[in-house]
C-alpha positions as CSV (number, residue, x, y, z in Angstrom):
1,X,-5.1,3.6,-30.4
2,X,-4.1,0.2,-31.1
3,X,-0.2,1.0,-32.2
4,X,0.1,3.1,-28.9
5,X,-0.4,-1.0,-27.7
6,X,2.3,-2.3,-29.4
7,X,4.6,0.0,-29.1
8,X,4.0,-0.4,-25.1
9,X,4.1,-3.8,-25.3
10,X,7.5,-3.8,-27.7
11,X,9.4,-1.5,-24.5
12,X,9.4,-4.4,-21.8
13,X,10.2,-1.9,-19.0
14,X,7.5,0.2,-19.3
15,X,5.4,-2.6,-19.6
16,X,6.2,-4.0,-16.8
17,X,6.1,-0.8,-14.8
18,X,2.8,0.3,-16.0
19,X,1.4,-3.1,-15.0
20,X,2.4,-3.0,-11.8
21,X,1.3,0.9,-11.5
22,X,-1.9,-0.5,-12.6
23,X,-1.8,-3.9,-10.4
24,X,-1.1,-1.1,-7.1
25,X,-3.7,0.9,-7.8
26,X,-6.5,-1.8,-8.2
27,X,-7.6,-0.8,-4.4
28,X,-9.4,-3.8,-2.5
29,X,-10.6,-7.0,-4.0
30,X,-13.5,-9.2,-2.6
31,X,-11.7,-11.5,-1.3
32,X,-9.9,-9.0,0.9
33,X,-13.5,-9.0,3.2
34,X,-13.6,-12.6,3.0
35,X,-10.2,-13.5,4.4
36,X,-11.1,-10.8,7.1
37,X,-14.1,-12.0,7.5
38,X,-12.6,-16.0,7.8
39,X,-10.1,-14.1,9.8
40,X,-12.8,-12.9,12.5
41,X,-15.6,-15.2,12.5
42,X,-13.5,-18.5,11.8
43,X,-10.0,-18.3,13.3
44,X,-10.7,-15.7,15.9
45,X,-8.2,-13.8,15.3
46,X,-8.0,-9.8,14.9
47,X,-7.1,-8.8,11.3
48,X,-4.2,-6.3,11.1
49,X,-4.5,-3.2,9.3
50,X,-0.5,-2.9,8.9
51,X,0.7,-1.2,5.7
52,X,3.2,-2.7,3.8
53,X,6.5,-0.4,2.7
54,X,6.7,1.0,-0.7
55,X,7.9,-1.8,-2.9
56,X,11.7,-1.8,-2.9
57,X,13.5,-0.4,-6.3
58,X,15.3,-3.7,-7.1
59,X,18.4,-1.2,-8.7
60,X,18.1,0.3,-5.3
61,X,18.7,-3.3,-3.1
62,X,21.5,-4.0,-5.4
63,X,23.2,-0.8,-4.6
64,X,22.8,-1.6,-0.7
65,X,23.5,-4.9,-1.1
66,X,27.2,-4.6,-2.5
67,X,27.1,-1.8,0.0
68,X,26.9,-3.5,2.9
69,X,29.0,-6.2,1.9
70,X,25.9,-9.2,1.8
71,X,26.7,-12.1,0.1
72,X,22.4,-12.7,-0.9
C-alpha cells in the first residue's frame, strides 16, 4: 500500500487531479451553515443556492482563448 503512495505522488498530474477529485467531492463543510446562517440572521440577506459550472479544463480555455483571438 504504501508504494501505490509514492508512485502517486512521483506522477504530479494525477496528483493533482486526484486531489481535486477528492477536494470536489468533500460535500458540505460546517462552515457552509454558518455563513448561511450569518447570511440570514446577521446580514439579512437571502443565501443563494446557484450552482457553480463544472470547473473549466484549463487545456480547454487555452484552445478558446487563441480561438477567439483574446489577448488574457
Amino acid at each position: 500500500m504504501p508504494l501505490r503512495g509514492c508512485v502517486t505522488v512521483q506522477d504530479a498530474d494525477k496528483w493533482l487531479k486526484m486531489s481535486l477529485m477528492n477536494i470536489a467531492a468533500s460535500g458540505k463543510f460546517s462552515s457552509d451553515r454558518t455563513i448561511s446562517d450569518y447570511a440570514k440572521d446577521i446580514w439579512g440577506v437571502v443565501p443563494r443556492r446557484d450552482k457553480l459550472p463544472a470547473p473549466y479544463d484549463s487545456h480547454q480555455r487555452e484552445r478558446d482563448v487563441v480561438e477567439a483571438g483574446e489577448d488574457s
